[in-house]
N, C-alpha and C positions, 0 to 999 in steps of 0.2 A: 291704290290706297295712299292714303296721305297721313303729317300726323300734324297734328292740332291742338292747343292749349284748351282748354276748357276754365274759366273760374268764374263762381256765381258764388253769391253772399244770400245765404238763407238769413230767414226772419230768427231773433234770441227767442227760443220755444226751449222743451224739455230736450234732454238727452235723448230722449228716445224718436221724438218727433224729426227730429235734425237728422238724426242715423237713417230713418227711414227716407225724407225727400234726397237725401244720398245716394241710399241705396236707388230710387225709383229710375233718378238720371244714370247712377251706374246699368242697369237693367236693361234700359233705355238704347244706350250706347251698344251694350253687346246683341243686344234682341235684332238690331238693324245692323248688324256683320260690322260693329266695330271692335275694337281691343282695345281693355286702360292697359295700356303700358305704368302707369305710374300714378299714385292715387297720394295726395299730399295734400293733410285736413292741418290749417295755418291755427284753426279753433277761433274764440271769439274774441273779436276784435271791437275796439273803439271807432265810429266813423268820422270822416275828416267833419260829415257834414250832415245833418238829419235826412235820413230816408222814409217816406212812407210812415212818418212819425215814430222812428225806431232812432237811438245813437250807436246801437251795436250791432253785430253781425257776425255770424259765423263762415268764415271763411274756407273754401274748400277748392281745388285746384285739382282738374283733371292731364295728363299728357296721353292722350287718343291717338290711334292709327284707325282710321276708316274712311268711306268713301264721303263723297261731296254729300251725297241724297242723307247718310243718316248726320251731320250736321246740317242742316236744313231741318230734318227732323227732332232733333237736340233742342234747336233755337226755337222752335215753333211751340213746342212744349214747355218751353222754359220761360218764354215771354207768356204764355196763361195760366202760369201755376204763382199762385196768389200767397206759398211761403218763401219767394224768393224776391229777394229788392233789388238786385242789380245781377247782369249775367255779363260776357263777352266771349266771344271764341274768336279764336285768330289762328291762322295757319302755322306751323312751326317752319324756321328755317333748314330743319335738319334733314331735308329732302336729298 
């Protein structure tokens, strides 16, 4: 098990809409034998730069411990779900 950053910029929709593609990737992560260690929602932000014909963004920040397979699985999900404009995961140093 490894641990890994998670943060992806959902599309500005309702409260309720944003809670739920949240919860989906939280789900997501535990469904596939990972664990959030730490869940940190930054909320809706300005972007530097237009996305997807969007200026804002809600901002959300996972800290993961799980294996390689369910990021691989995380990224693959998250690059075809069509409320998110920007994703990244990187490894954490904290190994």
């Amino acid at each position: 098990m490894r641990k890994y950053e998670v943060i992806f910029i959902v599309k500005p929709m309702e409260e309720d809409a944003t809670n739920a593609v949240i919860e989906k990737f939280s789900k997501l992560i535990t469904d596939n034998g990972g664990t959030i260690d730490k869940e940190d929602r930054w909320g809706k932000k300005r972007l530097a730069y237009e996305i997807k014909d969007c200026n804002e963004g809600y901002y959300c920040l996972f800290y993961v411990t799980c294996a390689p397979e369910c990021v691989a699985e995380c990224d693959r999900v998250m690059k075809i779900t069509d409320e998110l404009l920007k994703h990244m995961i990187v490894r954490s140093d904290e190994d």
